[in-house]
N, CA, C and O atoms as a GROMACS GRO file, in nm:
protein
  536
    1UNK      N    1   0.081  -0.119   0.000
    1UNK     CA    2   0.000   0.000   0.000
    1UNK      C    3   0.086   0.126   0.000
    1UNK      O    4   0.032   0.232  -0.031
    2UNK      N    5   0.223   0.122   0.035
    2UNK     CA    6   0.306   0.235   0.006
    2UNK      C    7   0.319   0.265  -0.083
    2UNK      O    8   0.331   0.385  -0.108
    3UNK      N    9   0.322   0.155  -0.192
    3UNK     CA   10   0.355   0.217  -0.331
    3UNK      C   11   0.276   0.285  -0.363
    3UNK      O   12   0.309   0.393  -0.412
    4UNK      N   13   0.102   0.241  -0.348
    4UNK     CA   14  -0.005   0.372  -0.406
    4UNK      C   15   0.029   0.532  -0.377
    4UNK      O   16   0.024   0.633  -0.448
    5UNK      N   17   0.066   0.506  -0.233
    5UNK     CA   18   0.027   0.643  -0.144
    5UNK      C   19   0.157   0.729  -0.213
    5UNK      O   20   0.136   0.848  -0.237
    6UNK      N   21   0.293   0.673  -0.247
    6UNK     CA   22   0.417   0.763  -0.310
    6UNK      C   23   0.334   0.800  -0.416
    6UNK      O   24   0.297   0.917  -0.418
    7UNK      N   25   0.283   0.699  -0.533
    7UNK     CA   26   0.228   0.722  -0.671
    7UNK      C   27   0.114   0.836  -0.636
    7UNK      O   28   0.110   0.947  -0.690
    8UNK      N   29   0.047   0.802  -0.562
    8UNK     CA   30  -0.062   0.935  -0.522
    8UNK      C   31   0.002   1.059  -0.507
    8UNK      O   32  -0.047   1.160  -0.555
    9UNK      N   33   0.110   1.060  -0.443
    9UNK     CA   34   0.158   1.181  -0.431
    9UNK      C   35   0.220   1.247  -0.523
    9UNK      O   36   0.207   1.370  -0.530
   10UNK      N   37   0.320   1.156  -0.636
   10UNK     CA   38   0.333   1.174  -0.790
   10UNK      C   39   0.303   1.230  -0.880
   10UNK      O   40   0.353   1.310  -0.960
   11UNK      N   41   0.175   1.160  -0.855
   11UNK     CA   42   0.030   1.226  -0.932
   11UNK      C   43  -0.033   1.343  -0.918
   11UNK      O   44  -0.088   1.404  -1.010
   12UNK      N   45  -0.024   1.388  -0.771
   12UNK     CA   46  -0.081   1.488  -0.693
   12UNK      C   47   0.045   1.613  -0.797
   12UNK      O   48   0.018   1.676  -0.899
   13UNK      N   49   0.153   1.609  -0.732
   13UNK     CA   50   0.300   1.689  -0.757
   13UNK      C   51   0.278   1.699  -0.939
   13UNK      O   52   0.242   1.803  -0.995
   14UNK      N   53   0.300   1.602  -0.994
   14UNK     CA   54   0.245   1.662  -1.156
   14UNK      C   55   0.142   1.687  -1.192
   14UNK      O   56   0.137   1.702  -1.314
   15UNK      N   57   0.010   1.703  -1.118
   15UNK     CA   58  -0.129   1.766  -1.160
   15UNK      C   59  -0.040   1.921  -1.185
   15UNK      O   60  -0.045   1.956  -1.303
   16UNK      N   61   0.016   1.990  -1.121
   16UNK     CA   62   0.018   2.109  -1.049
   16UNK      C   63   0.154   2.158  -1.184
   16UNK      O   64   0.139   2.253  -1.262
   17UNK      N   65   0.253   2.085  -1.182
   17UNK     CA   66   0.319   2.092  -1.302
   17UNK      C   67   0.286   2.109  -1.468
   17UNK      O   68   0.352   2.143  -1.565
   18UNK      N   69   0.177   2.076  -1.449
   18UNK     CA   70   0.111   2.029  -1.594
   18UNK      C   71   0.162   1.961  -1.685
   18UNK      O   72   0.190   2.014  -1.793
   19UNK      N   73   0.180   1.866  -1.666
   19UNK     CA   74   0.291   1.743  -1.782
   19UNK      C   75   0.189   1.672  -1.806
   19UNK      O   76   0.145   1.625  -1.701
   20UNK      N   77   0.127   1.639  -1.904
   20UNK     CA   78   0.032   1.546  -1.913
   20UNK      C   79   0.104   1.391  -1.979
   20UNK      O   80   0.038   1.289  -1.956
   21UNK      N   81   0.206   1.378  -2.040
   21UNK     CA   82   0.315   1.295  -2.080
   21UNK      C   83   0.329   1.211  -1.938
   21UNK      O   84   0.296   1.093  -1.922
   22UNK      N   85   0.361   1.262  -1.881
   22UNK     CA   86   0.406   1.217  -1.727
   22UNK      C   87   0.283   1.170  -1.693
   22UNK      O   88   0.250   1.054  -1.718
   23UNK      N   89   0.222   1.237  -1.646
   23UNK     CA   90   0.110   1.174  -1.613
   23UNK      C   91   0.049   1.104  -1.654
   23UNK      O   92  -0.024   1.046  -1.573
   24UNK      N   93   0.039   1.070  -1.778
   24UNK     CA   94  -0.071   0.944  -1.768
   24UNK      C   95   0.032   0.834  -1.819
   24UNK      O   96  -0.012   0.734  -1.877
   25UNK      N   97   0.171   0.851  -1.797
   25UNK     CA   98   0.224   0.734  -1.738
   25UNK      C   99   0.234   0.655  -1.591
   25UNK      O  100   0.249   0.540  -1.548
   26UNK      N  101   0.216   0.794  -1.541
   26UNK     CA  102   0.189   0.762  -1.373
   26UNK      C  103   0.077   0.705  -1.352
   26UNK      O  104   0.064   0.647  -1.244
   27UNK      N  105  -0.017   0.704  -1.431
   27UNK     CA  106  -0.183   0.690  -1.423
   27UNK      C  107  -0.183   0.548  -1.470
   27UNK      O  108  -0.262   0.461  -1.433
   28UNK      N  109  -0.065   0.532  -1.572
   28UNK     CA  110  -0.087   0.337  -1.612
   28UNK      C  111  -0.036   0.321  -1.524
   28UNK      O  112  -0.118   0.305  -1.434
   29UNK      N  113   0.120   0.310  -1.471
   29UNK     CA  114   0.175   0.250  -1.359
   29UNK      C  115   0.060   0.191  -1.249
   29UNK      O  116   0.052   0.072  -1.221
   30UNK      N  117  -0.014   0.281  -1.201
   30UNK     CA  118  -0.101   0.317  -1.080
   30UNK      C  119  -0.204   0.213  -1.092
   30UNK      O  120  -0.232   0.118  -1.018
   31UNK      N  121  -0.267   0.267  -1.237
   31UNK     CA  122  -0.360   0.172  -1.246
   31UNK      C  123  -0.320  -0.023  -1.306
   31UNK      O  124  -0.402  -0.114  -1.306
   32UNK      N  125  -0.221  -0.031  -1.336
   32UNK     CA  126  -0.147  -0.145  -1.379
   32UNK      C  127  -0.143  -0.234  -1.292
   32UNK      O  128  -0.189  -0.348  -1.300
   33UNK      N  129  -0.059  -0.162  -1.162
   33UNK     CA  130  -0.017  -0.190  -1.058
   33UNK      C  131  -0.176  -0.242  -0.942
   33UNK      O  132  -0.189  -0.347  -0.879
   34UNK      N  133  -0.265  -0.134  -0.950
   34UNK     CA  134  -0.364  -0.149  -0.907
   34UNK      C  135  -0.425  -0.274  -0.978
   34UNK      O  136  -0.468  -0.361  -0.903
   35UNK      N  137  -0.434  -0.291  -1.087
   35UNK     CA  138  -0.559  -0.416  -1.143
   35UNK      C  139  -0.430  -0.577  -1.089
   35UNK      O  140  -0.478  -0.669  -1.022
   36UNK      N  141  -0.331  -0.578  -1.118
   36UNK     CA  142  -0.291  -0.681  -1.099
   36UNK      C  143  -0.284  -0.691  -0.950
   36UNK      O  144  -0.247  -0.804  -0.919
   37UNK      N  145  -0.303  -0.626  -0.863
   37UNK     CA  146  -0.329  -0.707  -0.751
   37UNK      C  147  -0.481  -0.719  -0.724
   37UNK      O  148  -0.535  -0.823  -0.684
   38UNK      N  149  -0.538  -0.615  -0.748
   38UNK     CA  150  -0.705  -0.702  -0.737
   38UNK      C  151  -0.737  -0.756  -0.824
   38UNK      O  152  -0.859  -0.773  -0.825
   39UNK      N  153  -0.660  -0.815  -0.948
   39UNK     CA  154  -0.742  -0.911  -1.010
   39UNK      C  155  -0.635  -1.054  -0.938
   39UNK      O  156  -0.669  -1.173  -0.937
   40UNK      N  157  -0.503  -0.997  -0.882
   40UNK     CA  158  -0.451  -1.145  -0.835
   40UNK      C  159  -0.538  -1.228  -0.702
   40UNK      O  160  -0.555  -1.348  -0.685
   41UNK      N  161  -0.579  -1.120  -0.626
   41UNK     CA  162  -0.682  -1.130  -0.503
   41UNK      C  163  -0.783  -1.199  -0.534
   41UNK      O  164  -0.838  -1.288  -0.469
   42UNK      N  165  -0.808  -1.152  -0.644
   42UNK     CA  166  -0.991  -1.178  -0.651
   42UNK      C  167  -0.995  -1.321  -0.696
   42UNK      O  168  -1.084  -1.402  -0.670
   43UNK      N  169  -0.849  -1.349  -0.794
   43UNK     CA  170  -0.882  -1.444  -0.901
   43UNK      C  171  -0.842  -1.571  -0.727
   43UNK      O  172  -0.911  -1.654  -0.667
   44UNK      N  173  -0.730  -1.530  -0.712
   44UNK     CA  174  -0.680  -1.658  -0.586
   44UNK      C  175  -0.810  -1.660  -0.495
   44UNK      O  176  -0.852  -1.772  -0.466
   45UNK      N  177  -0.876  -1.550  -0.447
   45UNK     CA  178  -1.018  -1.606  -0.347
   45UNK      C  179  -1.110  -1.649  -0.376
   45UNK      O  180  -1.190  -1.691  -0.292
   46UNK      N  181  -1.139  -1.657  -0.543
   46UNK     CA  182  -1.245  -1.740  -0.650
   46UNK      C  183  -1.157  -1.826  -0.638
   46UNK      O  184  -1.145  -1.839  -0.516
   47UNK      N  185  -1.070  -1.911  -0.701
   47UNK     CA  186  -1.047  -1.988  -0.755
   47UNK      C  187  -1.033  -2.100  -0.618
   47UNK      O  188  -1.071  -2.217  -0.628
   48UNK      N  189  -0.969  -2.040  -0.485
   48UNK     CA  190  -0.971  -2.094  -0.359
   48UNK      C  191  -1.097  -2.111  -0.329
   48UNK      O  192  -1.102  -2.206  -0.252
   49UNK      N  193  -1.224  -2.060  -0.354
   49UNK     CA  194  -1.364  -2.097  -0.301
   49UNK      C  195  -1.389  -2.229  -0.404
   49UNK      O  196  -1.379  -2.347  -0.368
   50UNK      N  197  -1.423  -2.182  -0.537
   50UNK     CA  198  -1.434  -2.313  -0.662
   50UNK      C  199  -1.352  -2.424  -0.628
   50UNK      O  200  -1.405  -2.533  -0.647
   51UNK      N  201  -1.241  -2.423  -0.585
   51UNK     CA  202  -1.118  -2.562  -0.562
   51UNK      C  203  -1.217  -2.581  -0.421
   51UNK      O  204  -1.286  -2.682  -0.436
   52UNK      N  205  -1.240  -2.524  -0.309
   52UNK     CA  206  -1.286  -2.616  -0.240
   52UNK      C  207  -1.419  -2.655  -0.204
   52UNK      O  208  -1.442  -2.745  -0.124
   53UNK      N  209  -1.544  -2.559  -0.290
   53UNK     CA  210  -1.625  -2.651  -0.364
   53UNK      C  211  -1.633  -2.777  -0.398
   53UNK      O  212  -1.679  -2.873  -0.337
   54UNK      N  213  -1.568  -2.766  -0.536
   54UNK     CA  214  -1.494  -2.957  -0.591
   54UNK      C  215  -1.451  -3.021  -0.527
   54UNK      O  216  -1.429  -3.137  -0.563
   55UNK      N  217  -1.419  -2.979  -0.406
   55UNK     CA  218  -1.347  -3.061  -0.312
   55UNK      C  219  -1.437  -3.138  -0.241
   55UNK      O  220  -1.417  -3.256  -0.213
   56UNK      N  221  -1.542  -3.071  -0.209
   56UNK     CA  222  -1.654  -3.120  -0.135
   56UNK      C  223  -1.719  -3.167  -0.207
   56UNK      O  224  -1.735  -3.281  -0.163
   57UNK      N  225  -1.786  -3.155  -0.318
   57UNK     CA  226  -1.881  -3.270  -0.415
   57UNK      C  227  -1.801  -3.365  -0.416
   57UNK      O  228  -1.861  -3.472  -0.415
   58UNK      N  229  -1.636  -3.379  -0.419
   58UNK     CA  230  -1.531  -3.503  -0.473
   58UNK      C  231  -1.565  -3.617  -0.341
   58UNK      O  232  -1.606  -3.733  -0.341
   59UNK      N  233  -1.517  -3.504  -0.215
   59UNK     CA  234  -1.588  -3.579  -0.125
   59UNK      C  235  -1.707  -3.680  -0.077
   59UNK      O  236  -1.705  -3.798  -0.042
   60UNK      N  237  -1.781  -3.610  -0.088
   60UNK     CA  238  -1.958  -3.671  -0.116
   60UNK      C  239  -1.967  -3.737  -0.205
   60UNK      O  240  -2.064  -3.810  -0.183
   61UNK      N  241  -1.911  -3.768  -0.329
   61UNK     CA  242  -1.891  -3.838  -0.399
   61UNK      C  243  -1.815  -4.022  -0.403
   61UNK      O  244  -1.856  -4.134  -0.432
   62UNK      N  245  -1.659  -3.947  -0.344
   62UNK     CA  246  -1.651  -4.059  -0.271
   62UNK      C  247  -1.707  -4.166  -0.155
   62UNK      O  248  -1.702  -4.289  -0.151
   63UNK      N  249  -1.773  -4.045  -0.042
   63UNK     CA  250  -1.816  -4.153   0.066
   63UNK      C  251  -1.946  -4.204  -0.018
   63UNK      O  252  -1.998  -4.310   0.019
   64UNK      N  253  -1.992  -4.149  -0.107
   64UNK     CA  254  -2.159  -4.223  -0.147
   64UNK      C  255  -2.081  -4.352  -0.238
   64UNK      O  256  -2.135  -4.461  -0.248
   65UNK      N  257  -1.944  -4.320  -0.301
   65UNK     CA  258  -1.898  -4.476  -0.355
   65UNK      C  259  -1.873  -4.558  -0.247
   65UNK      O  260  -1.937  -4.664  -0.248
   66UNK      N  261  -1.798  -4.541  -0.154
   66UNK     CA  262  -1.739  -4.640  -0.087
   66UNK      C  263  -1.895  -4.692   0.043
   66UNK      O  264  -1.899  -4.793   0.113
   67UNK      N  265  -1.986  -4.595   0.036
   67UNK     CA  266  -2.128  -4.663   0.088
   67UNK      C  267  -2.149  -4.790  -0.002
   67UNK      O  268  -2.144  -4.906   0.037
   68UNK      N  269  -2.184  -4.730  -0.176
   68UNK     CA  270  -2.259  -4.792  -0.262
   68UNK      C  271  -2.126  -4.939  -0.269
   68UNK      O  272  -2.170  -5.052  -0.250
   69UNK      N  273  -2.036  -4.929  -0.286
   69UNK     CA  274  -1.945  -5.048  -0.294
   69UNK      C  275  -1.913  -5.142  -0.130
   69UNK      O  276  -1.845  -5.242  -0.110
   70UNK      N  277  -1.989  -5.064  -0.041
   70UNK     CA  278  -1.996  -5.154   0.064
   70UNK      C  279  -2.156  -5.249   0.066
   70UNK      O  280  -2.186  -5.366   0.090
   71UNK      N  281  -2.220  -5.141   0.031
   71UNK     CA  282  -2.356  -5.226  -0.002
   71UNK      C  283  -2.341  -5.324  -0.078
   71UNK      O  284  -2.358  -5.437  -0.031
   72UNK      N  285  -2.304  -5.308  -0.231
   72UNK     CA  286  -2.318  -5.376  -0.321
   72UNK      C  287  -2.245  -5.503  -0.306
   72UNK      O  288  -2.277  -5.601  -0.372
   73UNK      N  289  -2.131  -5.506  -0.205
   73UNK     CA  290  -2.094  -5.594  -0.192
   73UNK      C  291  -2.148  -5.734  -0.084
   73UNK      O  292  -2.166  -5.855  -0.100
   74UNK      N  293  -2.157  -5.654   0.010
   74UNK     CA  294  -2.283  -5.715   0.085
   74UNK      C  295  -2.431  -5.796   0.022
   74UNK      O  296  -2.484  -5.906   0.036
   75UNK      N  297  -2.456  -5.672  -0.054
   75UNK     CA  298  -2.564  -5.750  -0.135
   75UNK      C  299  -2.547  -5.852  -0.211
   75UNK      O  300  -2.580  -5.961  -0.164
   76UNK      N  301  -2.497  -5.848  -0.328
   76UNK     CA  302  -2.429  -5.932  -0.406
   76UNK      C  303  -2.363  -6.035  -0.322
   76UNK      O  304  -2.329  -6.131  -0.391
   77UNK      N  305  -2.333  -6.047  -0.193
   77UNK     CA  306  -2.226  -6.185  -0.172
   77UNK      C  307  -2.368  -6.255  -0.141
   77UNK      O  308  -2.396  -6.362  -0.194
   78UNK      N  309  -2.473  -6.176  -0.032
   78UNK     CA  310  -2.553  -6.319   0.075
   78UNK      C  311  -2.696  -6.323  -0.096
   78UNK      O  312  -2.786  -6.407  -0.092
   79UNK      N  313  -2.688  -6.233  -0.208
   79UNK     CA  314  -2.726  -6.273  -0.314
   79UNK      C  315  -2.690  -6.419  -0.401
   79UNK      O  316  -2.760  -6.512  -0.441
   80UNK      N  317  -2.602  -6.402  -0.404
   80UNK     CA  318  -2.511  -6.510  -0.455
   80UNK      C  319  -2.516  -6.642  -0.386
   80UNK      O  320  -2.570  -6.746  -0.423
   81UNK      N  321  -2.463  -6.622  -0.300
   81UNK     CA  322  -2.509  -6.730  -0.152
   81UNK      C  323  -2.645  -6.833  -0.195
   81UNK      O  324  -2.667  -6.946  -0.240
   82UNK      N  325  -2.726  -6.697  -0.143
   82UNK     CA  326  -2.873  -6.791  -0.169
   82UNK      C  327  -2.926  -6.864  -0.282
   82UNK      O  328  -2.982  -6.972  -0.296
   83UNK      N  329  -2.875  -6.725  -0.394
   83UNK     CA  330  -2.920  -6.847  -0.526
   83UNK      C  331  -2.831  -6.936  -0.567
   83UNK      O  332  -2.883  -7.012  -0.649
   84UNK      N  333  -2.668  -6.972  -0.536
   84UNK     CA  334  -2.574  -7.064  -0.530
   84UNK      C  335  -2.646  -7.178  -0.436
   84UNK      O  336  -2.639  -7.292  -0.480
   85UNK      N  337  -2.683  -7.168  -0.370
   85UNK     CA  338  -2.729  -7.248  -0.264
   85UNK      C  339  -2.870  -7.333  -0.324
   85UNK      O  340  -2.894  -7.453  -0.335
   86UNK      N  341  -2.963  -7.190  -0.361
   86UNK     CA  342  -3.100  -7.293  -0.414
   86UNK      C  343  -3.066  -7.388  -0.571
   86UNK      O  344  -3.121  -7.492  -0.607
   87UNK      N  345  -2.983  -7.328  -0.626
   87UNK     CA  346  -2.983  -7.358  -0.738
   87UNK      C  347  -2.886  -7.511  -0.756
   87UNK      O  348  -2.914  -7.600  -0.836
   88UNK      N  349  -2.774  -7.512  -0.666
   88UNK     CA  350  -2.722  -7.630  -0.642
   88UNK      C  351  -2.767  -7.763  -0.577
   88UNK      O  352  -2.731  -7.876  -0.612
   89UNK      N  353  -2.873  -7.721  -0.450
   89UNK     CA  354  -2.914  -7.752  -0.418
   89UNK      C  355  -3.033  -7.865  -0.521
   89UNK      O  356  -3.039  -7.988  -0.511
   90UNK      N  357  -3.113  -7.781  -0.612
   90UNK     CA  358  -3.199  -7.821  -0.713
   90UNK      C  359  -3.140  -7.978  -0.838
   90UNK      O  360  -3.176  -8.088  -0.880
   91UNK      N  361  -3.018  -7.862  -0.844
   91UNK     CA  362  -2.954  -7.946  -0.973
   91UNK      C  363  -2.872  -8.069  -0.897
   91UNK      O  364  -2.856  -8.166  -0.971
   92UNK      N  365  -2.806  -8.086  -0.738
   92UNK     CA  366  -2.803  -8.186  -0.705
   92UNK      C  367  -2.874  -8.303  -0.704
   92UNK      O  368  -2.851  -8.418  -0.739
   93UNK      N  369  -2.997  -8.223  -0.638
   93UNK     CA  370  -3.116  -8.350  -0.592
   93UNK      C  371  -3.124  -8.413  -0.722
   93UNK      O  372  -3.097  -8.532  -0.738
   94UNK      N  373  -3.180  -8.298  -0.862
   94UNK     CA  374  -3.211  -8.378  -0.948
   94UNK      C  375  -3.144  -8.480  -1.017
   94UNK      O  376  -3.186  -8.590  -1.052
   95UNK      N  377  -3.013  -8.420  -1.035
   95UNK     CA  378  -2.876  -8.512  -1.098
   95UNK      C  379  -2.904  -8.650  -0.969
   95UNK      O  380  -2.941  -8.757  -1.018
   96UNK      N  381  -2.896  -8.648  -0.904
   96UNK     CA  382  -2.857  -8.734  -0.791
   96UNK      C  383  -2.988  -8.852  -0.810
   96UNK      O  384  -2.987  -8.970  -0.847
   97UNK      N  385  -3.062  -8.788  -0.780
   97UNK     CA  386  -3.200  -8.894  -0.786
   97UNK      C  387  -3.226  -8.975  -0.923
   97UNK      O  388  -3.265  -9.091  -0.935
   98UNK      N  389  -3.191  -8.869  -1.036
   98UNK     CA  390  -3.152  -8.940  -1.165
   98UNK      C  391  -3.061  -9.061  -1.152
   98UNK      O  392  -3.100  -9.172  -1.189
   99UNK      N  393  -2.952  -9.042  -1.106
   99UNK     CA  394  -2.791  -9.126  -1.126
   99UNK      C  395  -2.833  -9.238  -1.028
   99UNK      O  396  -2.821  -9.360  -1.040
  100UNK      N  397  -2.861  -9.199  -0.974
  100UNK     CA  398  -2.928  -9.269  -0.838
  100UNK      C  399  -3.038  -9.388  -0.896
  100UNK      O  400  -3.026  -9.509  -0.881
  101UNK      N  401  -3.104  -9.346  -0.938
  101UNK     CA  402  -3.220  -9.428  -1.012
  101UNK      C  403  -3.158  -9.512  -1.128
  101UNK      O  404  -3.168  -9.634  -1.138
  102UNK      N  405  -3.102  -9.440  -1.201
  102UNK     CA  406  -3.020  -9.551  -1.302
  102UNK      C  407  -2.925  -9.658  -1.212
  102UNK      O  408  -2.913  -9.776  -1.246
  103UNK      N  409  -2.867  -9.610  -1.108
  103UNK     CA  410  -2.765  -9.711  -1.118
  103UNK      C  411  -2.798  -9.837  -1.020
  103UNK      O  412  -2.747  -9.949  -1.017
  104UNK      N  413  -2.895  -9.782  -0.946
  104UNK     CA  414  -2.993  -9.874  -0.875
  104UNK      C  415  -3.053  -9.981  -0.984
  104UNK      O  416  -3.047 -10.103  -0.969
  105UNK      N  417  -3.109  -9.916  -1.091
  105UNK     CA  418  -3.186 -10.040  -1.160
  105UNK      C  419  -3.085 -10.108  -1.219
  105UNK      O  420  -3.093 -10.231  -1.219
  106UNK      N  421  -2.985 -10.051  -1.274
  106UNK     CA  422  -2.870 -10.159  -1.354
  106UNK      C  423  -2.817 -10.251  -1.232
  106UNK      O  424  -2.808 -10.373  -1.244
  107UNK      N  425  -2.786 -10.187  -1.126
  107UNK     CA  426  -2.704 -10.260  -1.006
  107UNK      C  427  -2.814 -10.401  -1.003
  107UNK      O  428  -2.777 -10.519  -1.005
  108UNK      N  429  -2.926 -10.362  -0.999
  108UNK     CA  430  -3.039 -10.490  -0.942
  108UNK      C  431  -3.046 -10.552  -1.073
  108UNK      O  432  -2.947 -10.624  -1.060
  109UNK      N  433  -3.085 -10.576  -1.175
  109UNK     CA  434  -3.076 -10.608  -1.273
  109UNK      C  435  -2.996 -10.676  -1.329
  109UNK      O  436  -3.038 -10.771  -1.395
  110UNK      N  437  -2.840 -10.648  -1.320
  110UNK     CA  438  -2.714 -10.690  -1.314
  110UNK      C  439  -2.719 -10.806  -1.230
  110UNK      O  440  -2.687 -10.919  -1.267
  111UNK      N  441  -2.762 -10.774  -1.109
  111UNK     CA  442  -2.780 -10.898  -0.993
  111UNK      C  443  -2.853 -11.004  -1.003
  111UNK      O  444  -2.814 -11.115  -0.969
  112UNK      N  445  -2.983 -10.978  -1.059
  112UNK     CA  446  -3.056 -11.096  -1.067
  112UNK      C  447  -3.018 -11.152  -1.201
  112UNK      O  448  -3.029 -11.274  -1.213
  113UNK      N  449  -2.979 -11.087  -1.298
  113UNK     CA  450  -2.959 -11.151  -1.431
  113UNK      C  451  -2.839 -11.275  -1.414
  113UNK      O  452  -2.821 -11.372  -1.488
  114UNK      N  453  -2.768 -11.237  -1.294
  114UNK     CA  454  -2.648 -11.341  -1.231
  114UNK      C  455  -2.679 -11.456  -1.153
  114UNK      O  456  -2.607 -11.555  -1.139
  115UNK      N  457  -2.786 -11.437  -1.105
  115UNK     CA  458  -2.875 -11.563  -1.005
  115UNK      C  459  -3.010 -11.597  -1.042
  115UNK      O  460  -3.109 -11.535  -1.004
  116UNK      N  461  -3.012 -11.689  -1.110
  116UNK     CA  462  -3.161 -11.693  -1.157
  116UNK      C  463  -3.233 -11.752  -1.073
  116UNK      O  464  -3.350 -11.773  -1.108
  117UNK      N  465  -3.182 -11.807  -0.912
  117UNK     CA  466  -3.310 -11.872  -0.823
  117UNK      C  467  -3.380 -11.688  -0.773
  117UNK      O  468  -3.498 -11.658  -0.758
  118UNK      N  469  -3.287 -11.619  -0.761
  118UNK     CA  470  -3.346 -11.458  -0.761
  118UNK      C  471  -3.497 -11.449  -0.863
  118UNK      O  472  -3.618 -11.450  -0.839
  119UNK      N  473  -3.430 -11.442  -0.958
  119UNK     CA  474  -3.500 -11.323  -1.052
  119UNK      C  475  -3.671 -11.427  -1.085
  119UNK      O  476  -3.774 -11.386  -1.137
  120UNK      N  477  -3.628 -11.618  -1.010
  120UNK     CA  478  -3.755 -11.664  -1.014
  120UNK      C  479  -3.838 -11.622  -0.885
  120UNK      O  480  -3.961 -11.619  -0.886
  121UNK      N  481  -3.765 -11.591  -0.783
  121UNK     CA  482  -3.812 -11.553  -0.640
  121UNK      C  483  -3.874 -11.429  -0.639
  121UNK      O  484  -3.970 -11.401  -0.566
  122UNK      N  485  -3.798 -11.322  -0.757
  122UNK     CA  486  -3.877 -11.215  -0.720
  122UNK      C  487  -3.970 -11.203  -0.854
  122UNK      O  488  -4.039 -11.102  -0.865
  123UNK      N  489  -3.976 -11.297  -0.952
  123UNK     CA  490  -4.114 -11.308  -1.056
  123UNK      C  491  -4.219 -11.375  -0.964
  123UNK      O  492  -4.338 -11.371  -0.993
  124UNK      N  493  -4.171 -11.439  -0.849
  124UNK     CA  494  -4.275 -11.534  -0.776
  124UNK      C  495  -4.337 -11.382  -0.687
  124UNK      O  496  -4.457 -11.363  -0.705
  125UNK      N  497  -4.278 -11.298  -0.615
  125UNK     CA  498  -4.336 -11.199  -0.551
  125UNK      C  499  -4.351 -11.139  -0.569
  125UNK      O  500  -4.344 -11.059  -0.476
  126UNK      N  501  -4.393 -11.080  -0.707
  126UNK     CA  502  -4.419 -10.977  -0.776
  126UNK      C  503  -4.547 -11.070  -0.821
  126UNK      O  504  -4.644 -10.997  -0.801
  127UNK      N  505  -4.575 -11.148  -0.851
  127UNK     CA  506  -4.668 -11.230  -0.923
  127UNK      C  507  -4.689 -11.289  -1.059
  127UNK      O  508  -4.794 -11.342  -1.096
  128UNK      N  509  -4.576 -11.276  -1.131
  128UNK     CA  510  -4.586 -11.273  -1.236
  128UNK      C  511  -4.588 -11.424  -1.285
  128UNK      O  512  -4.618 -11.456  -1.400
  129UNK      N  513  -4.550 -11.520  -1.180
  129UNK     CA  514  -4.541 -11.635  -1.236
  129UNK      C  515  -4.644 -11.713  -1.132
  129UNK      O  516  -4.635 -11.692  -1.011
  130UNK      N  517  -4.731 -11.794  -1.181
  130UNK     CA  518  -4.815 -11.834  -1.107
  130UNK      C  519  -4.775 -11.986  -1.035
  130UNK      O  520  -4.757 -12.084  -1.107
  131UNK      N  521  -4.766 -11.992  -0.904
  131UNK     CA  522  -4.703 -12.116  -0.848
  131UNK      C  523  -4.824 -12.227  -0.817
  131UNK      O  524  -4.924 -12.193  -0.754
  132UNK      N  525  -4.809 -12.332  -0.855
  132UNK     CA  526  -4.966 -12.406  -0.850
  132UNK      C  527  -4.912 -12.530  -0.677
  132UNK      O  528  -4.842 -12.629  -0.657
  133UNK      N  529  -4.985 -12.453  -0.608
  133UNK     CA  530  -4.980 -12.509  -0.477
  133UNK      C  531  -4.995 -12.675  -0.490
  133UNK      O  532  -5.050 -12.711  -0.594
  134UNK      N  533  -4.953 -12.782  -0.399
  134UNK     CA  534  -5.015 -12.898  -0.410
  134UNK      C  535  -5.112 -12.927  -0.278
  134UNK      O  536  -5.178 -13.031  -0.271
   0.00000   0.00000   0.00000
């Protein structure tokens, strides 16, 4: 602020001289001098409000990701879970009861086709062969 108040006085001292040459070099100086610090002020206390603006949406931004990626993860795992679970569950039983059923009838089948007092014992209890009592 010293520098204005010398330049003021400058200014003042060649009004009175009448140099107009001079003076309105003193008058850019002054005013030169003057705009670059209030436009350096103004621009650094805008640009310091805007930067920490962004700063704060960046913020809020992040904690709503690291919410949404704590949820989603949560969700998605006991998601997964359950339909891993029903769905294995399903395709076991069915595979199983299938494989199960085939290999039961070949296993028995296999067996009696090897013993034929069997396969007459169980045509006799099934009924298929009629036994004539005496």
């Amino acid at each position: 602020m010293g520098c204005f108040r010398e330049l003021e006085k400058l200014l003042l001292f060649h009004k009175m001289d009448h140099q107009p040459a001079l003076l309105g070099n003193l008058l850019s100086i002054y005013l030169s001098i003057y705009l670059s610090i209030y436009l350096s002020i103004y621009l650094s206390i805008s640009l310091s409000l805007y930067l920490s603006i962004y700063n704060i949406y960046l913020s809020i931004i992040s904690i709503i990701s690291i919410y949404l990626s704590i949820y989603l993860s949560i969700y998605l795992s006991i998601y997964l879970s359950i339909y891993l679970s029903i769905y294995l569950s399903i395709y076991l039983s069915i595979y199983l009861s299938i494989y199960l059923s085939i290999y039961l009838y070949l296993s028995i089948s296999i067996y009696l086709s090897a013993t034929p007092f069997l396969q007459y014992y169980v045509q006799v209890h099934l009924g298929e062969v009629n036994v004539n009592l005496p």
